[in-house]
C-alpha positions as protocol buffer text, in pm:
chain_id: "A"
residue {
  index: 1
  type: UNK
  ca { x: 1111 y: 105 z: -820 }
}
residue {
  index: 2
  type: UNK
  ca { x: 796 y: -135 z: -668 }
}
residue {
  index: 3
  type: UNK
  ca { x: 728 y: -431 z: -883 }
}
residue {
  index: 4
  type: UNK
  ca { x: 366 y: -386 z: -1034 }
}
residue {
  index: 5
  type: UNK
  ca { x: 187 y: -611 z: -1157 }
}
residue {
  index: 6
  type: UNK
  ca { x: -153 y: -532 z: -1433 }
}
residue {
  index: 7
  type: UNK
  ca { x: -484 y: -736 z: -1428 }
}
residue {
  index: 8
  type: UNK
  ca { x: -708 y: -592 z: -1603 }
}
residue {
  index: 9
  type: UNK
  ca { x: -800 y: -232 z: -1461 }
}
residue {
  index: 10
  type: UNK
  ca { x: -649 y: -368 z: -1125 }
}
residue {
  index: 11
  type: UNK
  ca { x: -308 y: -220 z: -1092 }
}
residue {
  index: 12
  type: UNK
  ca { x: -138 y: -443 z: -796 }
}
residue {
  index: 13
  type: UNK
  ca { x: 179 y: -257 z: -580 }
}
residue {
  index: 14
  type: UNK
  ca { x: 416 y: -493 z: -403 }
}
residue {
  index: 15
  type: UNK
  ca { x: 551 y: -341 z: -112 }
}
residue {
  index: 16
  type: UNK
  ca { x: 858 y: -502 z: -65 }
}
residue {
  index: 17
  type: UNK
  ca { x: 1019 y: -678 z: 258 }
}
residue {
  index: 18
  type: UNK
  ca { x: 1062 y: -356 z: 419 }
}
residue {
  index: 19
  type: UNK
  ca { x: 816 y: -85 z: 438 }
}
residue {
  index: 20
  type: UNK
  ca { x: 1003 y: 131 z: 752 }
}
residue {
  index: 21
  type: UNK
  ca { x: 1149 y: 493 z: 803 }
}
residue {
  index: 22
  type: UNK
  ca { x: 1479 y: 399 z: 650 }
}
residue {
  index: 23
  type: UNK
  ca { x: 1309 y: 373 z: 324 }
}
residue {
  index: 24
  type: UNK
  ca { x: 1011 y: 587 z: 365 }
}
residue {
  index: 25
  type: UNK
  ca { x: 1107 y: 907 z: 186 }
}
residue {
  index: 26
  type: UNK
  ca { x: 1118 y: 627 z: -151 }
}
residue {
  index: 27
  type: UNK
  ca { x: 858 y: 418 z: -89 }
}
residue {
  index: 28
  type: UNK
  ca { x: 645 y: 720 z: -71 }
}
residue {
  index: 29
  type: UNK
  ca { x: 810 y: 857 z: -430 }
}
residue {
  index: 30
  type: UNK
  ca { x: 737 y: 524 z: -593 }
}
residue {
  index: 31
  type: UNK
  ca { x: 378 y: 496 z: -384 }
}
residue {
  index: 32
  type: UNK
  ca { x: 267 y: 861 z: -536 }
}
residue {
  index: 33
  type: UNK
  ca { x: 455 y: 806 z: -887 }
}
residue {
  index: 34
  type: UNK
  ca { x: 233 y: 495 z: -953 }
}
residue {
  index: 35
  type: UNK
  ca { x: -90 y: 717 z: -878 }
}
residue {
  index: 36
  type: UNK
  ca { x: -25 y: 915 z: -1173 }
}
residue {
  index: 37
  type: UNK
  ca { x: -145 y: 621 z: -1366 }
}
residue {
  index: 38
  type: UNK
  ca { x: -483 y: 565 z: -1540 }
}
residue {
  index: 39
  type: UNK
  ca { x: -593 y: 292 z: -1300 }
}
residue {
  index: 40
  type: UNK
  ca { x: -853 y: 330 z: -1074 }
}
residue {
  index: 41
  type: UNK
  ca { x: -862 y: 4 z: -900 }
}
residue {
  index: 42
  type: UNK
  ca { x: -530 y: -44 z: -673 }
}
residue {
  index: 43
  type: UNK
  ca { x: -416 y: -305 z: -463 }
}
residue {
  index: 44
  type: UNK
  ca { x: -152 y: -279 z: -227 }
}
residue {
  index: 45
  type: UNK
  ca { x: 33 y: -592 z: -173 }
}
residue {
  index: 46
  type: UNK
  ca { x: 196 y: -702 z: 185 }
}
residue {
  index: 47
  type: UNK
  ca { x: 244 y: -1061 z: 74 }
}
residue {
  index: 48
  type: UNK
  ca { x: 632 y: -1000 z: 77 }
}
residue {
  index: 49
  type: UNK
  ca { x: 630 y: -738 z: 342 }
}
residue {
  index: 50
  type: UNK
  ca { x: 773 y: -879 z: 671 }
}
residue {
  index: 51
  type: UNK
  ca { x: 836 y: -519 z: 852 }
}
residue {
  index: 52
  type: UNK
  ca { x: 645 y: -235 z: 904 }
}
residue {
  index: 53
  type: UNK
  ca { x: 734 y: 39 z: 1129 }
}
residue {
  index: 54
  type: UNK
  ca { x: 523 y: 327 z: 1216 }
}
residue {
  index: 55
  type: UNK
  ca { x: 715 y: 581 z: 917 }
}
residue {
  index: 56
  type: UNK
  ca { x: 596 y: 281 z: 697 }
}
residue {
  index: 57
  type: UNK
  ca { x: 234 y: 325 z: 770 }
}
residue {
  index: 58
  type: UNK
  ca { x: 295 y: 690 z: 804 }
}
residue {
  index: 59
  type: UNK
  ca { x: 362 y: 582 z: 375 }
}
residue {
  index: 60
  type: UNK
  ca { x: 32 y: 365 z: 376 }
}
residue {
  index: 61
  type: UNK
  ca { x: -173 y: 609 z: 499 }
}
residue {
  index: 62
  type: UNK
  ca { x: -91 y: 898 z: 273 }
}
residue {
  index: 63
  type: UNK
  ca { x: -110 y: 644 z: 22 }
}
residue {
  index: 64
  type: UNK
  ca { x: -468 y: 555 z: 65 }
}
residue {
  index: 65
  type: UNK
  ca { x: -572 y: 923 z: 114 }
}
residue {
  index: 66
  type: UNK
  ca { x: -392 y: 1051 z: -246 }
}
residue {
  index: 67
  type: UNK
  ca { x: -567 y: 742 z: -380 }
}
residue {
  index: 68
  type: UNK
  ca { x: -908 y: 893 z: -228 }
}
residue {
  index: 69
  type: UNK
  ca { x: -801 y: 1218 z: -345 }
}
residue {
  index: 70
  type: UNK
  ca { x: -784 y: 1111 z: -676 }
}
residue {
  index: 71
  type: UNK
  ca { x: -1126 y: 886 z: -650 }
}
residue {
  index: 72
  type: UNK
  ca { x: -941 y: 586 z: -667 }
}
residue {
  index: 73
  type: UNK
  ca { x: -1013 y: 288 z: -542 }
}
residue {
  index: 74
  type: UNK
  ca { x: -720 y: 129 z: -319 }
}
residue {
  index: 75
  type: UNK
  ca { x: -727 y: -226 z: -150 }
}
residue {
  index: 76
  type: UNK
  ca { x: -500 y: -465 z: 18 }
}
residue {
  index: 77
  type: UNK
  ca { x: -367 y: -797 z: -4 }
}
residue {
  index: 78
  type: UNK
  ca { x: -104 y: -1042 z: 178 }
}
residue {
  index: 79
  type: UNK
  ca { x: -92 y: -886 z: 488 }
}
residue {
  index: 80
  type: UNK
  ca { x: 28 y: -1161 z: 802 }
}
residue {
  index: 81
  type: UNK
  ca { x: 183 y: -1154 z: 1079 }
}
residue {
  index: 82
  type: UNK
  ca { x: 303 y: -842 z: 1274 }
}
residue {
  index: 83
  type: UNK
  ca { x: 274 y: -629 z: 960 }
}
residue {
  index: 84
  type: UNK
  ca { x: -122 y: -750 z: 954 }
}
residue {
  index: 85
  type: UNK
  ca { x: -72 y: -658 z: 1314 }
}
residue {
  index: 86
  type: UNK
  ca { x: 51 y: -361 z: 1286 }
}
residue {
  index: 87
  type: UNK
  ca { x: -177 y: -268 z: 976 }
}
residue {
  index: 88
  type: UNK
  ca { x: -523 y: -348 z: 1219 }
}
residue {
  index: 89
  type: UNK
  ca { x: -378 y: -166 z: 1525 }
}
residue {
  index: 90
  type: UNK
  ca { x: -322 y: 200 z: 1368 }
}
residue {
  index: 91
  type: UNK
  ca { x: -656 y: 137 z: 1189 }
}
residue {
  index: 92
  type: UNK
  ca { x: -515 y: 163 z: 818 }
}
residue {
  index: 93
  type: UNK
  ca { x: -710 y: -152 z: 723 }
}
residue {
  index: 94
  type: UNK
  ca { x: -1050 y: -23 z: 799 }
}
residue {
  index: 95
  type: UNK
  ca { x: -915 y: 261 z: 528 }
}
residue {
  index: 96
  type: UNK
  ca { x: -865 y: 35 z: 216 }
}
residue {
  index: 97
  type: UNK
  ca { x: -1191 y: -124 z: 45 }
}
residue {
  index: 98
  type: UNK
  ca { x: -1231 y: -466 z: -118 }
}
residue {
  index: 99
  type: UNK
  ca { x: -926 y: -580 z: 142 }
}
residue {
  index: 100
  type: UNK
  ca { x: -832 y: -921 z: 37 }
}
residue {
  index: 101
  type: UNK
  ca { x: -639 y: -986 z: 343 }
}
């Protein structure tokens, strides 16, 4: 299960260290599961994220679009190094609104 965190009506996903095709088929569970909720402000979280393959933004991606699907409103946060990289390159930043990179 992804930590989660409440502020408010933000709800706030951490990613994890990992976000890659080992773990995909999970992430993407616990990514959809926490959509069911009420909230419709949602931040994903990278700050603890150090990899990112392209099955992990495979995840993202159908993350933001359920999200959309579901008129909420999905952001980001903590994103550095190659998973910011990464992130920018495949275009899944210019997806998420409010990014708080």
């Amino acid at each position: 299960m992804l930590d989660t965190r409440i502020d408010g009506e933000k709800l706030t996903i951490f990613i994890g260290p990992e976000c890659l095709a080992l773990n995909s088929t999970a992430l993407r569970e616990n990514l959809f599961h926490t959509l069911t909720t009420s909230y419709k402000n949602i931040c994903l979280d990278f700050s603890q994220t150090r990899f990112i393959d392209a099955a992990g933004v495979g995840v993202i991606a159908a993350t933001v679009y359920e999200a959309r699907r579901k008129s909420q409103s999905i952001s980001m946060s903590g994103a550095s190094g190659s998973v910011l990289q990464m992130l920018m390159s495949t275009g899944i930043d210019r997806l998420l609104t409010n990014k708080a990179i």
